[in-house]
N, C-alpha and C positions, 0 to 999 in steps of 0.2 A: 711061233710068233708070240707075244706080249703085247697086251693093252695096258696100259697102267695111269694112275690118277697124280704121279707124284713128278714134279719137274727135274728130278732126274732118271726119269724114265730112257730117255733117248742114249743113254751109257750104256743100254745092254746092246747096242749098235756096233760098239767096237770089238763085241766078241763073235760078231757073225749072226746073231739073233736079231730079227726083225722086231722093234718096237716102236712104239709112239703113246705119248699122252691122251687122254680124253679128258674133257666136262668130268666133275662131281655126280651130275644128273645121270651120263649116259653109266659112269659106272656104278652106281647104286642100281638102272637098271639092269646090266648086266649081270650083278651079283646076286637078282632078285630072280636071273632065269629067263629073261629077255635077251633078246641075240641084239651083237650091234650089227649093223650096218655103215658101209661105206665106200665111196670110190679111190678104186686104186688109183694114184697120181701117176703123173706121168716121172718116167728116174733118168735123171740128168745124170751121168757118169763124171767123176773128176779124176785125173790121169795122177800120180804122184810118181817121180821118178829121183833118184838118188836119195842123198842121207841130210839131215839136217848136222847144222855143221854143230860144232860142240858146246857152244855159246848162247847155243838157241834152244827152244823149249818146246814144247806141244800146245802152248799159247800161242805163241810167235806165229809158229802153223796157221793156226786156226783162225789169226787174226788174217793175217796174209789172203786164207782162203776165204774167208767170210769178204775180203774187200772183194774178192773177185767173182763169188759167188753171187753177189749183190748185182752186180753189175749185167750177170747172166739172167737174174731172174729166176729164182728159183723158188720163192712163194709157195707152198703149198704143196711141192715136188719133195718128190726121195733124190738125195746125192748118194751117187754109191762112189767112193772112196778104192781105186783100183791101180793095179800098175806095179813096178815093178818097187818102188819107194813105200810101199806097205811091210815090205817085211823088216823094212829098218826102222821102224816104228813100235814101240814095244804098247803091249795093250792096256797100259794105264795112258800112256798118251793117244793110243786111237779112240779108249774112253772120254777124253777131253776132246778133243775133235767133235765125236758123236754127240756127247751133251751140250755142243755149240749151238747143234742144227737152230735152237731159234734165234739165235743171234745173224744167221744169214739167210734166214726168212722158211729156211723146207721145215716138212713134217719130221725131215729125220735125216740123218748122214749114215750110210751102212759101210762098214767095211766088211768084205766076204770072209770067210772061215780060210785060213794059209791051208 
């Protein structure tokens, strides 16, 4: 897993690595030798099935999924990104996806390791 200070931290998501952003505060104390702490959220899964058509992008996706993801409530939650539509997604685009998560409100989007 990764903690990291920089808002494109949530991209190491697309590669199977569990990450999330923190506060400046918390990682200066982490880096001072202080432990973090934190609750694990609750992980809303999102099902992905077939291929995005030719036309369309890893935006497209993301916006699609963020309309819907909003709607679910996902605030504060992990999205883990599963199903058989994962593996027709290449990992610069599950990268964009994963660096959406705050644009559809979670700590983070994970796609698993193929």
């Amino acid at each position: 897993s990764l903690v990291g200070t920089d808002s494109h931290t949530t991209m190491i998501n697309g590669l199977g690595v569990t990450g999330w952003g923190v506060g400046g505060i918390e990682a200066e104390a982490t880096m001072l030798g202080q432990t973090i702490t934190m609750v694990l959220p609750q992980v809303v899964g999102f099902k992905l099935t077939g291929k995005l058509p030719k036309i369309a992008t890893a935006t497209d996706l993301v916006l699609t999924a963020t309309a819907l993801l909003r709607k679910r409530g996902v605030v504060g939650k992990f999205v883990e990104f599963f199903g058989p539509g994962c593996e027709n997604l290449s990992l610069a685009d599950r990268a964009t996806v994963s660096n959406m998560s705050p644009e559809y409100g979670a700590t983070m989007g994970y796609f698993p390791m193929d």
